[in-house]
C-alpha positions in Angstrom: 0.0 0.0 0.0 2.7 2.1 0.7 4.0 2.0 -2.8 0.5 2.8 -4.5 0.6 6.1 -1.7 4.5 6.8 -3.0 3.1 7.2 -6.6 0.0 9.3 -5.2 0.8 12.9 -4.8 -2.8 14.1 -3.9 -3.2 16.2 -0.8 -7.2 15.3 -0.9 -7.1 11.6 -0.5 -5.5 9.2 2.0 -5.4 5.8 3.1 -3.9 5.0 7.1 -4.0 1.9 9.0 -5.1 2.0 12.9 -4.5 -0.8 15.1 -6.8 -0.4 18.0 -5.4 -2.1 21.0 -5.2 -1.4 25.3 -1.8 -1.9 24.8 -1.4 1.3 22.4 1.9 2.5 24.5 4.1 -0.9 24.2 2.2 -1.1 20.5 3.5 2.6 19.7 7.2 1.6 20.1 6.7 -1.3 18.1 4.4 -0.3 15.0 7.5 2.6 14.4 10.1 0.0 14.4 8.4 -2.0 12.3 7.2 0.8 9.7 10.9 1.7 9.8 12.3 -1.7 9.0 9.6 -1.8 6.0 10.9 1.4 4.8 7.0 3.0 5.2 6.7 6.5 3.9 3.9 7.5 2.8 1.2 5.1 5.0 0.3 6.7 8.3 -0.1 3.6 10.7 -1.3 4.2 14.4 -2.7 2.7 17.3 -5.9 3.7 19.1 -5.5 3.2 23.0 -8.9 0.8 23.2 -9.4 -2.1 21.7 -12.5 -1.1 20.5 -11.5 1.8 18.8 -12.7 5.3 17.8 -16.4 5.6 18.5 -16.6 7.3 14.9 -15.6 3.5 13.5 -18.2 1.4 14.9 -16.4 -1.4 15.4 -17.8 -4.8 16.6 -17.8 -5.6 19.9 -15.1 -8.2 19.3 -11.0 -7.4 20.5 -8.1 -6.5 18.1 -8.5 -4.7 15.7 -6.8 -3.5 12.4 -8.6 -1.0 10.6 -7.8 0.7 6.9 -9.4 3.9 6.2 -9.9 5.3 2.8 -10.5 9.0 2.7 -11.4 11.7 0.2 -11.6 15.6 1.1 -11.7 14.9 4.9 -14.3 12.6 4.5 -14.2 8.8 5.4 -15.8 6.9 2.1 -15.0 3.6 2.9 -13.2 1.4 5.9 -12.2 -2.4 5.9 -12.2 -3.8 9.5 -10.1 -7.4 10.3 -9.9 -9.2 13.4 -6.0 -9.3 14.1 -5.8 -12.8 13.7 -7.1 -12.5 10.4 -5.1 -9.8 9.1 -2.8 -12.1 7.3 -1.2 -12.2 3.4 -4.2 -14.0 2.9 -6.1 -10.5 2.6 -2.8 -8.1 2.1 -3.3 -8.8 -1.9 -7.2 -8.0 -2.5 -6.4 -4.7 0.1 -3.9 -3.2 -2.0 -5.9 -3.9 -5.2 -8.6 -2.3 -3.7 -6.9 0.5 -2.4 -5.1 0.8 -5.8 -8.6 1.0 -7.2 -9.7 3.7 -5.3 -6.7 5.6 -5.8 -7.0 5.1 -9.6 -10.9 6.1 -9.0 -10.0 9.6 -7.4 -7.5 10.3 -10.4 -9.7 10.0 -12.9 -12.6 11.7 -11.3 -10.1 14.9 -10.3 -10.5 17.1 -13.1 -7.9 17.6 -16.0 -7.0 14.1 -15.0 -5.8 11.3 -17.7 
């Protein structure tokens, strides 16, 4: 995902992963290493201090969360919610085909676009 966002120069759209999790200060240390050791520069990843996250992302009532957030002109359009233990390679593939959909979406409806 981070490579789609690299190619994406538009200050009106955005995609971020939140992991929402109790544990959000021993998570904070960890999620920066590890968006450090994947080189991450343009995906915003955070962690939201309760496992069931922001009130504004009606989550289910269920623990763990990680949560991807596609945005256009401040507005949230569409989210994709996974149980941790789900968020595996398994669904990495149709996520980042989905988010390079929306991406390609937003460039064609911005005008004087391609």
């Amino acid at each position: 995902m981070d490579q789609l966002l690299r190619q994406e120069k538009s200050e009106t759209w955005r995609v971020w992963v939140t992991f929402c999790s109790r544990q959000q200060p021993e998570l904070d240390e960890k999620i920066v290493a590890w968006s450090k050791q994947l080189g991450l520069a343009r995906l915003p990843i955070s962690v939201f201090e309760d496992d069931r996250g922001p009130p504004a992302y009606r989550l289910p009532r269920e623990e763990g969360f990680v949560v991807v957030v596609f945005a256009a002109e401040r507005k949230i359009v569409a989210s994709r919610v996974y149980a941790a233990k789900e968020f595996r390679s398994e669904v990495i593939k149709p996520l980042t085909q989905e988010v390079r959909q929306f991406l390609e979406s937003r460039r064609a409806a911005k005008p004087g676009s391609k």
